[in-house]
Each structure stands twice: as C-alpha cells, then as structure tokens.
KEPATI-479411 format. One record per residue (C-alpha): x, y, z; residue number from 1. Coordinates in Angstrom, 1 decimal. Example, Ala and Ser with C-alpha at 12.3 -4.5 7.8 and 13.67 -1.06 7.14 Angstrom:
2
+--------+--------+--------+-----+
!      u !      v !      w ! pos !
+--------+--------+--------+-----+
!   12.3 !   -4.5 !    7.8 !   1 !
!   13.7 !   -1.1 !    7.1 !   2 !
+--------+--------+--------+-----+
% end
This chain:
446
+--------+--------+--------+-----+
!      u !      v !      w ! pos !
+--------+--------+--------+-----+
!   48.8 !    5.7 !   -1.7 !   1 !
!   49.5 !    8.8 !   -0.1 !   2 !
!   47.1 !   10.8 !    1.9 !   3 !
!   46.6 !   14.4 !    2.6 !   4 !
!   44.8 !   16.3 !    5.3 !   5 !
!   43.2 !   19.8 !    5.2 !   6 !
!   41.3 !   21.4 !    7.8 !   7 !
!   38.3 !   22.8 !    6.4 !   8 !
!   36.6 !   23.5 !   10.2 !   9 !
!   37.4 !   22.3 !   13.7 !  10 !
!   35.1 !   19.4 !   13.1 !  11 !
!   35.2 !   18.7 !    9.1 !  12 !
!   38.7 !   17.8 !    7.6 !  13 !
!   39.2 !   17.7 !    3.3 !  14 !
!   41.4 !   14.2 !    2.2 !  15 !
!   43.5 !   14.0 !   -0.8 !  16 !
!   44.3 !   10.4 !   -1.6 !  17 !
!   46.7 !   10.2 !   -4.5 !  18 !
!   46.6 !    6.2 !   -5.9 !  19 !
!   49.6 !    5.5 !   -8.2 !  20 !
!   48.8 !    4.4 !  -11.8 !  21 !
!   51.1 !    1.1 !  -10.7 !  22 !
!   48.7 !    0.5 !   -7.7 !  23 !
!   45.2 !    0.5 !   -9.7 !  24 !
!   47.3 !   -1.4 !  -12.5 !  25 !
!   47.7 !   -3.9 !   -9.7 !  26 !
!   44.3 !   -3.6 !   -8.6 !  27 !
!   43.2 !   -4.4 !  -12.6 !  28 !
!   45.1 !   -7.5 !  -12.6 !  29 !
!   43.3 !   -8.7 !   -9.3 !  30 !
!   39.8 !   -8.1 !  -10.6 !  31 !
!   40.5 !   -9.4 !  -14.6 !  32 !
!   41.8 !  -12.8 !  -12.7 !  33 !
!   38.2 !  -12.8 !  -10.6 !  34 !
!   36.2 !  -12.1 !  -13.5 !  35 !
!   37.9 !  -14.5 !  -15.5 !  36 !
!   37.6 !  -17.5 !  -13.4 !  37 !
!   33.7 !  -17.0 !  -13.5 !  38 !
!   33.6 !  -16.0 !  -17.0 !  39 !
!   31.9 !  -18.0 !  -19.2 !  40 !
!   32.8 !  -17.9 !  -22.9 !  41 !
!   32.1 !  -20.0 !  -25.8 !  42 !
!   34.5 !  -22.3 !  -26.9 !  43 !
!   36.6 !  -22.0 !  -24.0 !  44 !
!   36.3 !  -24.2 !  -20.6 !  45 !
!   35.7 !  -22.0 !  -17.0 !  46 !
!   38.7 !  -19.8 !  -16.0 !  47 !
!   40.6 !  -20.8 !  -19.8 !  48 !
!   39.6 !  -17.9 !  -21.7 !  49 !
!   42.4 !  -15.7 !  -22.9 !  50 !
!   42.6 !  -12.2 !  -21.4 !  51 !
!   42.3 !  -10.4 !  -24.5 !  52 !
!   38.5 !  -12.2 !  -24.9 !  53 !
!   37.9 !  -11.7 !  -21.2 !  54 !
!   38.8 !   -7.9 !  -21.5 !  55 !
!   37.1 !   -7.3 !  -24.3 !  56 !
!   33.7 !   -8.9 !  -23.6 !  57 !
!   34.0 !   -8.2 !  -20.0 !  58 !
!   35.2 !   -4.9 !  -20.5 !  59 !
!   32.1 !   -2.8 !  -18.4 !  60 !
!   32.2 !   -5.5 !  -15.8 !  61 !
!   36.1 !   -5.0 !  -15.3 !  62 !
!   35.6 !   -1.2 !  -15.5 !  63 !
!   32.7 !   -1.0 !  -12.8 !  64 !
!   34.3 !   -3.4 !  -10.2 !  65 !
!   38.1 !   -1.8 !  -10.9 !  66 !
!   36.3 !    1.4 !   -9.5 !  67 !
!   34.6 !    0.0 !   -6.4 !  68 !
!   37.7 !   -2.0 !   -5.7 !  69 !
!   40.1 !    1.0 !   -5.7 !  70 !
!   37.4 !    3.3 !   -3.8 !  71 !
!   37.1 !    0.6 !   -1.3 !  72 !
!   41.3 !    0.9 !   -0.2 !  73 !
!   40.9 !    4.4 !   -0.8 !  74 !
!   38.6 !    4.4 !    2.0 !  75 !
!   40.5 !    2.5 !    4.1 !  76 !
!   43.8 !    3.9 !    3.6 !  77 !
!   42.4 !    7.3 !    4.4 !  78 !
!   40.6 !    6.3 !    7.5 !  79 !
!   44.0 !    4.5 !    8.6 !  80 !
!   46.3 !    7.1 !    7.9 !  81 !
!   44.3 !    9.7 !    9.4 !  82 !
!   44.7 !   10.4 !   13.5 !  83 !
!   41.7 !   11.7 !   14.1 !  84 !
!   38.2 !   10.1 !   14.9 !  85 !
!   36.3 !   10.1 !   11.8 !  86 !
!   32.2 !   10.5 !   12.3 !  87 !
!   31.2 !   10.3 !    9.0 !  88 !
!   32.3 !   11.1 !    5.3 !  89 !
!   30.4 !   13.8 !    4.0 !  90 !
!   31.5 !   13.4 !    0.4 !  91 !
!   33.9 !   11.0 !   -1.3 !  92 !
!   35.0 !   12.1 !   -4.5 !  93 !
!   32.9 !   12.9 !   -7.8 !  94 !
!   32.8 !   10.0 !  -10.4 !  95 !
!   36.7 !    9.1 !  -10.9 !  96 !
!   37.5 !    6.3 !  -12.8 !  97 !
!   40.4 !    4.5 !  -12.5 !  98 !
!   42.8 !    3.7 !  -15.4 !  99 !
!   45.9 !    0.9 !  -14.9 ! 100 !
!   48.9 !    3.0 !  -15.3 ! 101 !
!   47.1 !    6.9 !  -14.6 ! 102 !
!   47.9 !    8.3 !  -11.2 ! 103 !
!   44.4 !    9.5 !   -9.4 ! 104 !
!   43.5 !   11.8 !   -7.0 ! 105 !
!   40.5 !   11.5 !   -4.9 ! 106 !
!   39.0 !   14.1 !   -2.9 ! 107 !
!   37.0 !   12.9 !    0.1 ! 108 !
!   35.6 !   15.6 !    2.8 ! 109 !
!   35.1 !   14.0 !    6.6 ! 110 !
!   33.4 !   15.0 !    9.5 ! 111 !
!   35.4 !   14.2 !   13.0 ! 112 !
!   34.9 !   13.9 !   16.3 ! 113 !
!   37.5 !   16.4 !   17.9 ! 114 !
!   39.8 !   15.1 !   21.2 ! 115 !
!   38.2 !   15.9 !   24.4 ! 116 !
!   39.1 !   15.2 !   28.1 ! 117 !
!   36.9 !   12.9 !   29.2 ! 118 !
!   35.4 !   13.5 !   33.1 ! 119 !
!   35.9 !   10.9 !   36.1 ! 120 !
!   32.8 !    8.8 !   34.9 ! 121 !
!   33.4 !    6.4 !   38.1 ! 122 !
!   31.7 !    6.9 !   41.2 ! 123 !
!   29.7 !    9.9 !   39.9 ! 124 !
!   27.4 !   10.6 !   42.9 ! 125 !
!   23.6 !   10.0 !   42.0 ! 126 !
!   20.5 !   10.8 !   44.5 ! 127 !
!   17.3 !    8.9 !   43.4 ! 128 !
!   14.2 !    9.6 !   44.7 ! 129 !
!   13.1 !    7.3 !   47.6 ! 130 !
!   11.5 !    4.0 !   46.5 ! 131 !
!    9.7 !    3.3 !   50.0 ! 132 !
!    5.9 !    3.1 !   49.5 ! 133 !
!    3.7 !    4.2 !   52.7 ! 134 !
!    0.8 !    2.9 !   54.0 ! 135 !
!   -1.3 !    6.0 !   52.0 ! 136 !
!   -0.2 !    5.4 !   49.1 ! 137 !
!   -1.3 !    2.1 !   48.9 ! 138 !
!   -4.9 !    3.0 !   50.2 ! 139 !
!   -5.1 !    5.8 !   47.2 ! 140 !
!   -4.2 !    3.1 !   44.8 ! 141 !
!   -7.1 !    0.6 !   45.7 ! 142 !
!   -9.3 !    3.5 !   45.7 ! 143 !
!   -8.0 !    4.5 !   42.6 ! 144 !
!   -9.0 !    0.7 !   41.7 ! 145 !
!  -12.3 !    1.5 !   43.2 ! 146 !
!  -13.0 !    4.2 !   41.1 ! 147 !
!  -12.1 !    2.6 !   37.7 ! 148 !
!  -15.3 !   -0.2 !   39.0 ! 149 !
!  -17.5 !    2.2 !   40.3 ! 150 !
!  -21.3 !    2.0 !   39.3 ! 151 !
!  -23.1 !    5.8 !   38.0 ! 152 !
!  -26.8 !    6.2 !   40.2 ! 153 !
!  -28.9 !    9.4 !   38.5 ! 154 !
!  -30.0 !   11.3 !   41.2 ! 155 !
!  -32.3 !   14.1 !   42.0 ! 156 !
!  -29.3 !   17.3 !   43.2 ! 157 !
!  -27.0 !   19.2 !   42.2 ! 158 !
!  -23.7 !   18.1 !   40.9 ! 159 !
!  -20.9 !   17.8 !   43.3 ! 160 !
!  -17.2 !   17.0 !   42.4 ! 161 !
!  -16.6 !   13.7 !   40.8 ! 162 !
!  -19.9 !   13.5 !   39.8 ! 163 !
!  -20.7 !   12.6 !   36.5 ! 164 !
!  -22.8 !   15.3 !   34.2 ! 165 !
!  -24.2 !   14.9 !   30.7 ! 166 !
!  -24.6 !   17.9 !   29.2 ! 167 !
!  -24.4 !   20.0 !   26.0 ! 168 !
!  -22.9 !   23.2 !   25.3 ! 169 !
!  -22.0 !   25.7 !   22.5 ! 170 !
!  -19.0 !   28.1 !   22.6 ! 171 !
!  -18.9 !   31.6 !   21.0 ! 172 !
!  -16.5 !   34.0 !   20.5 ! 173 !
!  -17.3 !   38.2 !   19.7 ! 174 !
!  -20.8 !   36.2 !   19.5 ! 175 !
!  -19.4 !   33.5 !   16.6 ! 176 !
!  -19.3 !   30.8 !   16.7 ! 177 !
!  -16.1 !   28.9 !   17.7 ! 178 !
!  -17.0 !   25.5 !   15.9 ! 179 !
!  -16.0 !   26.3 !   12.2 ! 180 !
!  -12.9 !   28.1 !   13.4 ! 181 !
!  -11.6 !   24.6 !   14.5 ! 182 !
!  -11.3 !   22.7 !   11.3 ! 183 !
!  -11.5 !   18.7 !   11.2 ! 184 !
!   -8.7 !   18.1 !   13.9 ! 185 !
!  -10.7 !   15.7 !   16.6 ! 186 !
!   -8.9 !   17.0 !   19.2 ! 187 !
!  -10.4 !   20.4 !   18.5 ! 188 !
!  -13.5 !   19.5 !   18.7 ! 189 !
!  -14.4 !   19.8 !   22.2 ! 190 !
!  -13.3 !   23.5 !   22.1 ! 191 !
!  -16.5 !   24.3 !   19.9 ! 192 !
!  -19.7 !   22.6 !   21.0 ! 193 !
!  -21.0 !   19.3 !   21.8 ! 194 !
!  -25.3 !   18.6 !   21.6 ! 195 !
!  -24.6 !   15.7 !   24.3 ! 196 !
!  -21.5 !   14.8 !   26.4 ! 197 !
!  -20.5 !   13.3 !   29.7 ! 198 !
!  -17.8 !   15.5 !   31.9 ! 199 !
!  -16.5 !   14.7 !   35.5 ! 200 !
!  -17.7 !   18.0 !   37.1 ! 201 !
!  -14.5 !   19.9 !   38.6 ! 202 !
!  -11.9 !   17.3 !   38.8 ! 203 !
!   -7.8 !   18.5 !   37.3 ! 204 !
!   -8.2 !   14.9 !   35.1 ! 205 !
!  -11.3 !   16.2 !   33.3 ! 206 !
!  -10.7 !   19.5 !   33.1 ! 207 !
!   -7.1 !   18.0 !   30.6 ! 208 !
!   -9.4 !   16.6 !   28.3 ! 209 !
!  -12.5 !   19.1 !   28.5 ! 210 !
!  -12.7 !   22.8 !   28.5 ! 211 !
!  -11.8 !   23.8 !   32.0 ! 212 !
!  -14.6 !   26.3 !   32.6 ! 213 !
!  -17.2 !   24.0 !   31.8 ! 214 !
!  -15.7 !   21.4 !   33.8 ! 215 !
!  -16.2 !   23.9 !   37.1 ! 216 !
!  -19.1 !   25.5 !   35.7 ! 217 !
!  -21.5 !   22.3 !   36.2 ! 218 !
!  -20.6 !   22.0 !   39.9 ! 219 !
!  -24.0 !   23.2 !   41.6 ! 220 !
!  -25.7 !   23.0 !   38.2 ! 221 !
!  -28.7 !   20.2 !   38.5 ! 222 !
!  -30.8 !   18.7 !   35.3 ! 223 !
!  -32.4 !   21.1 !   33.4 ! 224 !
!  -30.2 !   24.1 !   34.8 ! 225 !
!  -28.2 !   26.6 !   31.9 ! 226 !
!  -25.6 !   28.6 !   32.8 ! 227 !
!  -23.4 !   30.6 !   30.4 ! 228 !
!  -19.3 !   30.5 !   31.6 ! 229 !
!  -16.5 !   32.1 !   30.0 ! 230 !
!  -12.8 !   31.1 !   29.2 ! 231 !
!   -9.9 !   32.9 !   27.7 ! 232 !
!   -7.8 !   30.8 !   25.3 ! 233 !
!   -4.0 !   30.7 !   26.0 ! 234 !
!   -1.2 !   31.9 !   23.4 ! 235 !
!   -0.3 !   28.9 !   22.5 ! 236 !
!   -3.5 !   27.7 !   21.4 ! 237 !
!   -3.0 !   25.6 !   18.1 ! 238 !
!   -6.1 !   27.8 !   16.8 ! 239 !
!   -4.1 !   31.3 !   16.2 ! 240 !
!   -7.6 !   32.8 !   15.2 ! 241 !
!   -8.7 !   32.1 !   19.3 ! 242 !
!   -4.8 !   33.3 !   20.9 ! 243 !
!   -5.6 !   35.5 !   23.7 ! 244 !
!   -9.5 !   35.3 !   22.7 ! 245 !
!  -12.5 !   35.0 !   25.4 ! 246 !
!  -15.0 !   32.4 !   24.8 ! 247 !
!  -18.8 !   32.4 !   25.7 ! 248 !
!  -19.8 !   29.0 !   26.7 ! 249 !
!  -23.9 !   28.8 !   26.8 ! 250 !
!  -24.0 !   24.7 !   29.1 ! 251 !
!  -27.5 !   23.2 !   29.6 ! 252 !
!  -27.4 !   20.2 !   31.8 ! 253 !
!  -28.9 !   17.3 !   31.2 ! 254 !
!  -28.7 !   14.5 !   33.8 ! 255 !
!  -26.6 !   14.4 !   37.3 ! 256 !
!  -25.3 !   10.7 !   38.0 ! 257 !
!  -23.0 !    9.9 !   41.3 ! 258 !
!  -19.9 !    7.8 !   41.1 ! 259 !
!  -20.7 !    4.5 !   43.6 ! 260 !
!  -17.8 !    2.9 !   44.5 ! 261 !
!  -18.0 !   -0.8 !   45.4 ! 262 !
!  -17.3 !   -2.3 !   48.8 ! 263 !
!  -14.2 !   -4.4 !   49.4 ! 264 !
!  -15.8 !   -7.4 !   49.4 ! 265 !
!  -16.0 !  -10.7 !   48.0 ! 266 !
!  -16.9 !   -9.8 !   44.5 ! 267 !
!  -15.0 !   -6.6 !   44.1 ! 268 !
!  -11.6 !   -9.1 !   45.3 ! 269 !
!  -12.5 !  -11.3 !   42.6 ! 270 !
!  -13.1 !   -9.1 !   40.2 ! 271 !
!   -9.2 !   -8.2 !   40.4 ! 272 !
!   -7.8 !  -12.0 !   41.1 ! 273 !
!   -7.3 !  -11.6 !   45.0 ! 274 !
!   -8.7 !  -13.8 !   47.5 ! 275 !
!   -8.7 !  -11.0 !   50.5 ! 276 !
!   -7.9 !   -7.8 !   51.0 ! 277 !
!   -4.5 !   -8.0 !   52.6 ! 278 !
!   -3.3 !  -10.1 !   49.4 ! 279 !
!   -4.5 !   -7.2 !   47.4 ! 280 !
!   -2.6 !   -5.2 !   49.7 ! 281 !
!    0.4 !   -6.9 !   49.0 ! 282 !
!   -0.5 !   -6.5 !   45.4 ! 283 !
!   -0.6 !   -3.1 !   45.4 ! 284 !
!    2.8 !   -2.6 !   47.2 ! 285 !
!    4.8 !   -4.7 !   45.1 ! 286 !
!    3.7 !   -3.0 !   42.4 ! 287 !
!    4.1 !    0.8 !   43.2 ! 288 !
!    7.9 !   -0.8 !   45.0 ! 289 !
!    8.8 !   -1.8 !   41.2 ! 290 !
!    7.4 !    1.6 !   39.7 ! 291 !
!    9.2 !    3.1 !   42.2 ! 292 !
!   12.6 !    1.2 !   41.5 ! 293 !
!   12.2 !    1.8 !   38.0 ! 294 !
!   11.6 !    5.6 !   38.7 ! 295 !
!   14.9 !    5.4 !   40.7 ! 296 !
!   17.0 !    3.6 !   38.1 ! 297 !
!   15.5 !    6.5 !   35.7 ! 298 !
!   16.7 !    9.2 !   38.2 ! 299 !
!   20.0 !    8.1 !   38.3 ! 300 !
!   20.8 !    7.5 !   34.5 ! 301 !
!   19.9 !   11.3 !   34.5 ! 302 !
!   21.4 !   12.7 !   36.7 ! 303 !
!   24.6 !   10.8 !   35.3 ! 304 !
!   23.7 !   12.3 !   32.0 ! 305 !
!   23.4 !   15.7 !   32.9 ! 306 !
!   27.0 !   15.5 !   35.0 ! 307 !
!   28.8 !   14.1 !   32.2 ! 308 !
!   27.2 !   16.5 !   29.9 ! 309 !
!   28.1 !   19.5 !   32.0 ! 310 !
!   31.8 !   18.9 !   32.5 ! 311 !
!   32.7 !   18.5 !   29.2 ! 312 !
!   32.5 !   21.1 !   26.3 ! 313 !
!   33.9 !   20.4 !   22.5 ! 314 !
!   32.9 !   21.3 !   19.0 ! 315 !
!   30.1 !   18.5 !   17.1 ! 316 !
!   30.5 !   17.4 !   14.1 ! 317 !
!   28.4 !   19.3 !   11.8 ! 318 !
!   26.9 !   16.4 !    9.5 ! 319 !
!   25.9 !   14.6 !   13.0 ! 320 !
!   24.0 !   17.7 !   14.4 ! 321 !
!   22.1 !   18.7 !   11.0 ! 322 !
!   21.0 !   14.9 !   11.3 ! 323 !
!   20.5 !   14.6 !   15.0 ! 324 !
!   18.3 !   18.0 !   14.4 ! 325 !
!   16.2 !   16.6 !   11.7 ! 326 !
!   15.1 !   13.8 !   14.2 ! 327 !
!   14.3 !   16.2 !   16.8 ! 328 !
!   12.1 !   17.9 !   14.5 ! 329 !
!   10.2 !   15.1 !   13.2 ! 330 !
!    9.6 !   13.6 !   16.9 ! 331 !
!    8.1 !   17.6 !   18.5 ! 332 !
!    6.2 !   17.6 !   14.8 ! 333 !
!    4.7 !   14.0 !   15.3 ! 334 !
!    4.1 !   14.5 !   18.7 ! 335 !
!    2.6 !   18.2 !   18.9 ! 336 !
!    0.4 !   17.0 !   15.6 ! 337 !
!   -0.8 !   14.3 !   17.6 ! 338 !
!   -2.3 !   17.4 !   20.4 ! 339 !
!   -3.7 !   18.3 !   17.5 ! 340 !
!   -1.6 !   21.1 !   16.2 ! 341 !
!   -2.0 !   21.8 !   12.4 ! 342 !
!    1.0 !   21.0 !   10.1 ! 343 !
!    0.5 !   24.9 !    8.7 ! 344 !
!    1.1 !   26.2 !   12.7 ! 345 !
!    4.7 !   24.3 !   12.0 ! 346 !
!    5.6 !   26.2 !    9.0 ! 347 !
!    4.8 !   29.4 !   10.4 ! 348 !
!    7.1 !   28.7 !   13.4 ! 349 !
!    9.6 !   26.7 !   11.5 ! 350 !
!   12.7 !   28.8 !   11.9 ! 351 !
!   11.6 !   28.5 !   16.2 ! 352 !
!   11.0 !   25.1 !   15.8 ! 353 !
!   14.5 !   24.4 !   14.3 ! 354 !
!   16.3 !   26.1 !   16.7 ! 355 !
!   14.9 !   24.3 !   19.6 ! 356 !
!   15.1 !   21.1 !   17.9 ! 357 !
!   19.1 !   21.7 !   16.9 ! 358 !
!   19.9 !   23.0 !   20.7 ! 359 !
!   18.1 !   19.5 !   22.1 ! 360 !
!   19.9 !   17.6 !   19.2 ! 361 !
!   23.3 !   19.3 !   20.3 ! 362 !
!   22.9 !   18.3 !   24.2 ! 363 !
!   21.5 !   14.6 !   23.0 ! 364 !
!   24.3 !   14.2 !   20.8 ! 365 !
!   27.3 !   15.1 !   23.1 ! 366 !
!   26.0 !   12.7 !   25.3 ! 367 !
!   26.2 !   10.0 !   22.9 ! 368 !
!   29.7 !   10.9 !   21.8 ! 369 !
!   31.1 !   11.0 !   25.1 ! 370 !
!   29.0 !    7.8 !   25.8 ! 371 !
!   30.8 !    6.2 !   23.1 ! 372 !
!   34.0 !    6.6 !   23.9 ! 373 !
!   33.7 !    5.4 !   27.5 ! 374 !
!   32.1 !    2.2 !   25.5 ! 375 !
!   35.8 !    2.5 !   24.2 ! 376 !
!   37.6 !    2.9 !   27.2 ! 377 !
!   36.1 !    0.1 !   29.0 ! 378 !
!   35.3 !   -2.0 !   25.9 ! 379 !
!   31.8 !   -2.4 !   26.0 ! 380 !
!   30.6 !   -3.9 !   23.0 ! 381 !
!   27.3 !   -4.4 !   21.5 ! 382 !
!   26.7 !   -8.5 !   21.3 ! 383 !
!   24.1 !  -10.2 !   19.0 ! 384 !
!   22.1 !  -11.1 !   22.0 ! 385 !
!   21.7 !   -7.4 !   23.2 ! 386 !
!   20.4 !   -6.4 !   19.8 ! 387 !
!   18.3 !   -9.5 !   19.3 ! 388 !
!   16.7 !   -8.7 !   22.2 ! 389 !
!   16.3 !   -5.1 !   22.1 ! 390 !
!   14.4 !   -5.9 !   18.8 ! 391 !
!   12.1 !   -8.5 !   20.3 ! 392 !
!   11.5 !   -5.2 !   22.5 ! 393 !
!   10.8 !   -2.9 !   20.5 ! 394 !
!    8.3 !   -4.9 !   17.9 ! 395 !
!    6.4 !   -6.0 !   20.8 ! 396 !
!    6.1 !   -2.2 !   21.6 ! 397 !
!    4.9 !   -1.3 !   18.6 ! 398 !
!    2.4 !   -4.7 !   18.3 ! 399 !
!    4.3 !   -5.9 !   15.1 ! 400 !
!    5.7 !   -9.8 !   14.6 ! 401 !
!    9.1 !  -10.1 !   15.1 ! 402 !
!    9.5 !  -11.3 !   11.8 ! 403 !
!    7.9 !   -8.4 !   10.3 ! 404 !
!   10.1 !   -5.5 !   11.9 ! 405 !
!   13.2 !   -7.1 !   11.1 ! 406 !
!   11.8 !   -7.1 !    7.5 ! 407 !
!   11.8 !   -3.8 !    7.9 ! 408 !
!   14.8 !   -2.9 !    9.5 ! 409 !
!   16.9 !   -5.0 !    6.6 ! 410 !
!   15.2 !   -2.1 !    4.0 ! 411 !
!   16.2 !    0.6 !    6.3 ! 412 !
!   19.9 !    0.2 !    7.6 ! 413 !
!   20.8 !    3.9 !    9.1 ! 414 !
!   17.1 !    2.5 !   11.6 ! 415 !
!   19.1 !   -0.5 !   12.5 ! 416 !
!   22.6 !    1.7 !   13.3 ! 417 !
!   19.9 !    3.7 !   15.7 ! 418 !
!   18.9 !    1.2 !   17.6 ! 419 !
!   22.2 !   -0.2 !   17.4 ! 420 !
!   23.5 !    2.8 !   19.2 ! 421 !
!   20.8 !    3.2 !   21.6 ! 422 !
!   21.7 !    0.0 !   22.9 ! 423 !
!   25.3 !    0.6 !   22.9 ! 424 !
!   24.6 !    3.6 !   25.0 ! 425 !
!   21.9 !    1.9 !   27.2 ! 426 !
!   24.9 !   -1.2 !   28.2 ! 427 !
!   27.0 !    2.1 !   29.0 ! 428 !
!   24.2 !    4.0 !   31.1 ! 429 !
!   24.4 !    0.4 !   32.8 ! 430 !
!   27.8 !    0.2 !   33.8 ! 431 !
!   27.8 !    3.6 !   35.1 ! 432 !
!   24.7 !    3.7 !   37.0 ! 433 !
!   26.3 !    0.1 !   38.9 ! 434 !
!   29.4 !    2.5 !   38.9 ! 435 !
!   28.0 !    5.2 !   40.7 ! 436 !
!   27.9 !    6.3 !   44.5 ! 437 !
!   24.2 !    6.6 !   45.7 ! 438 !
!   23.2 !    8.7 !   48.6 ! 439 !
!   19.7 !    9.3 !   49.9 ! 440 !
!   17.8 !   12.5 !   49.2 ! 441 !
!   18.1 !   13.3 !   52.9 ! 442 !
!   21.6 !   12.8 !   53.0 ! 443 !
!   22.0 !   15.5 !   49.9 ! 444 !
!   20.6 !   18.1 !   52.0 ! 445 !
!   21.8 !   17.8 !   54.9 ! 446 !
+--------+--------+--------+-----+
% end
C-alpha cells in the first residue's frame, strides 16, 4: 500500500491509500479459505467444498467481508505510516469495493493533534487554601445543627429575622398581573402569587428561593398586617416579558412563629448519635478537617490546570472542538432549564450560547490534550480496576444498580470512551498534584 498525505488545515490532514489489485487479491484468498472452512454445503463434508461452489454460493458473504478486511489494513497502514497524532478520522472513503486484481484508492480525511512543547509539569507550585478549622467555625456548625432541629412557637409580635412568616401575596406589574406571564415552569411560580406560604423573614438563604422584597418586607410586619413592596426584575430574568420591569407586591401576613433552638442536652446529643458535647465536638471537626482537605486537593488540581493551560498555545482539532462544544451546550441547556429557563429563551440566544459553550469546550479540551500526553510521557495507563471502580462510582451517584449502568454503557460506547478519559485524566491530575510544590497562602504573599 502506499499512502499519501495532504494538508487540508493545520489540524485536518486528507490520506490517499492506494491498495494494489495483488494485495486485495491476496486479501480474497485469505477470506475465501475462512469462509470455506465454515461453509456448509450439501454433498460435501466441512472445509471440502470446491472453490468454485464456495464462490458462487458465498459470493455476498466473500464480497462484504473482502471489503471490511481491506478497509481494516487500510486503516492501519495509514495510521502507521502517518507521523503525526491522529485525533479522529473524519471520513474514510465513500463505498469502495474491492476487486482481486483492480488497484484502489481510498480517500480518508483525519483530524490531528498538532506537536506542541509541552511545559515543566513537575514541581508546578500550587497554594491551597488553609485546611485548619477554628474553634468558630465549629460552634457555627453545631448551631447550624441546631437550627435544622429547632421547634416553631406562634407568638403575639412582629416578625424579626429568622423568624418564620406564613403569608400570602400577589405580584403585579403596570397593574397586571404577573402570574399568567409565568407559564407552567415551577420554578416560576413563586415570582407571581401564592394564597398561603411560609418565608424566613430577611435571611440571604430565603431571599434565593423567595422573592427578595417580600423576604425583607415581612420584617416588622405582625399577623393581620398588609403591606404592598416593590421589586424590579433583573435582565436576565428567564421571563423576557418582566426584563428590567417593576413589580407591585400586595403581602398580607398571616401568622408569626419563632425559631426555638434546642439546648445541648441529653436528647438533642442523642438525637445526632453523640454521647456528650465534646464528642460532638470532635464530630464536627473531623468533618469540616475532611471538607476542608478535599477543598485543598480541589484547589490545587486547579490551579495546576490553569498553569498548564496558560503556558501552552496550539491549534485543536476541529472535529474534537465541534464535539466538545455540543457537550458544553447540552450541560448550560440542562442545567439553566433546570433554574427554570424556557427551551424557547435558548433559541433566541442560541448563536451567544454557542459561542460561550465552544470557548469553554476549547479551554476544557486543551487541557485534556496536553493531559494526555503527559499520560504518555510518564506512561500512565488506565487499568480495569480504575474503570471498574469509577463505574461503581458513578452508578451509585446516579442511584442506579451497577448492573444496570453498565447495561447501558455497552449500548452507548463514545459514554464509556468519556468516562474512560475522565479517568485517564483524573490518574494524571493525581500524579501531578503529588508532583507539585505546595506553599501556604501566607507564604504566597509575602
């Protein structure tokens, strides 16, 4: 065979591989003498069949396996005598069929991974955030404990912050109504009216899930008050028919309950396993010392990321970065529709959405390139017990048996290469994080 290359871009390459009539003639003989050991004739015993019957009653067989034989070293004989880094093939040929005894010519177009230097990926220096815990952190985290078991008393007053309010309320915009405006999203819901709700008066947690004015509005507001409040609706608002808009809010209270945190005592400790205070204590540290470890670990994989990524510039292959950007897209989509954001608000912002989505796939996917070929350099390789695991992982993730997701993943191979790679890269993340010279924060700045 003889192979040709032609640049077609920096990063895509055209291959002419011209097969001799003698090779595929060879080829033929190879495949007729499989075929024919299987074959099963009448009136001849296994493998005893002349090849003029075998030919003639196995001629499509012959024909179809001739053809995936031949494309199979074409394949191979390009990638072999091409010195370059083949990503992926983008097209390989257009229905040849190959004849015994009629030179061929097949025309197969390649995406590459173009040379690049690679950056001193040893001893990168890395500066994780401290993972000491202090003695106030572990008393907000048992009152954070506290609050998740506190008991609600009605009382007779005005709200006060972190009380608890039940309320209804009705928002209007230009004097309309803001409820129809906000279709059947759930999510939505809360921007138009509620006949009876519960809200943690003027507290940053509530005011995420709640509209913000209302939340600070019922501070001071006892049973039985009204009070009207406004709020302006950002630009970004998944509703373009509220952008920019202000909203009349008409609240009623209805009942004013106060959060009641328990005592440390006997019953609270049992209620979460401890026998005393001190051991919950100890509790408590060990876990925010592991949060904060993993927080660390985090940092540092990072901030090796971003230095690799920023001392290294080379062209992507084109195939891996219209890929890489439809994955993007369909992870913002997925996650902004789960905010609530309509699937019509994408199609009028597609062109925006596409180009953020190809710029994150472009930085994601250097990364992984340059990840992979320090997985080269130092031989890192992906072993059965990395994957199996990983697996286990993710199906317990997702609350599906084991034997269920790998179902799945046999149906769907380019999922398995994903995850696949994402371990690859995790094993090299690894090695270069235990590579990597840490220095304290302090240290950094001084």
């Amino acid at each position: 065979m003889n192979v040709t290359a032609n640049d077609i871009s920096e990063t895509r390459k055209n291959l002419l591989v011209t097969v001799s009539g003698e090779e595929i003639a060879s080829e033929e003989k190879t495949v007729l003498k499989t075929i024919a050991k299987q074959a099963r004739v009448p009136g001849f015993r296994p493998g005893k069949a002349p090849e003029n019957v075998i030919r003639q009653r196995y001629r499509r067989e012959i024909g179809e396996e001739l053809n995936r034989a031949v494309s199979r070293k074409v394949y191979q004989q390009a990638l072999e005598d091409s010195d370059f880094d083949v990503y992926s093939v983008v097209k390989f040929g257009e229905g040849e069929t190959f004849k015994p005894g009629e030179e061929t010519t097949v025309e197969i177009t390649v995406d590459v991974t173009p040379p690049f230097e690679l950056p001193p990926y040893k001893g990168i220096q890395t500066t994780p955030p401290s993972t000491e815990v202090s003695d106030k952190e572990v008393d907000e985290a048992i009152e954070r404990l506290r609050r998740e078991r506190a008991d609600f008393t009605v009382v007779e007053r005005a709200a006060g912050q972190g009380d608890y309010v039940r309320l209804g309320y009705e928002g209007t915009v230009d004097g309309e109504p803001i409820e129809p405006k906000l279709g059947d999203e759930p999510r939505l819901r809360v921007w138009g009216k509620a006949e009876s709700t519960w809200e943690e008066a003027g507290t940053d947690e509530a005011k995420q899930y709640g509209v913000p004015a209302i939340v600070d509005g019922i501070v001071g507001m006892a049973a039985g008050d009204e009070k009207t409040v406004e709020h302006t609706f950002p630009e970004d608002f998944p509703v373009e028919d509220l952008r920019g808009k202000t909203a009349q809010y008409a609240v009623k209270v209805e009942e004013v309950r106060e959060r009641r945190l328990p005592e440390l005592d006997e019953t609270f400790l049992k209620s979460v396993q401890v026998e005393s205070v001190e051991e919950l204590k100890d509790r408590v540290l060990t876990d925010l010392e592991t949060a904060k470890k993993r927080e660390a670990e985090n940092a540092k994989r990072q901030q090796i990321v971003d230095f690799l990524s920023q001392r290294v510039e080379f062209a992507l292959p084109e195939s891996a970065v219209e890929s890489e950007t439809q994955n993007v897209m369909g992870r913002i989509m997925v996650e902004n529709m789960q905010r609530g954001i309509k699937e019509e608000e994408f199609e009028k912002n597609k062109e925006a959405l596409h180009g953020q989505s190809e710029q994150i796939a472009r930085r994601d996917l250097k990364v992984q390139l340059i990840l992979t070929r320090i997985a080269k350099e130092e031989e890192i390789k992906l072993e059965e017990e990395d994957l199996q695991q990983a697996i286990m992982a993710m199906a317990s993730r997702q609350r599906t048996p084991v034997e269920e997701f790998v179902r799945e993943l046999q149906k769907d191979r380019s999922k398995l290469l994903r995850i696949q790679r994402q371990v690859l890269f995790g094993k090299t993340l690894d090695f270069l994080v235990k590579e990597s010279k840490v220095s304290e924060a302090n240290d950094a700045a001084s």
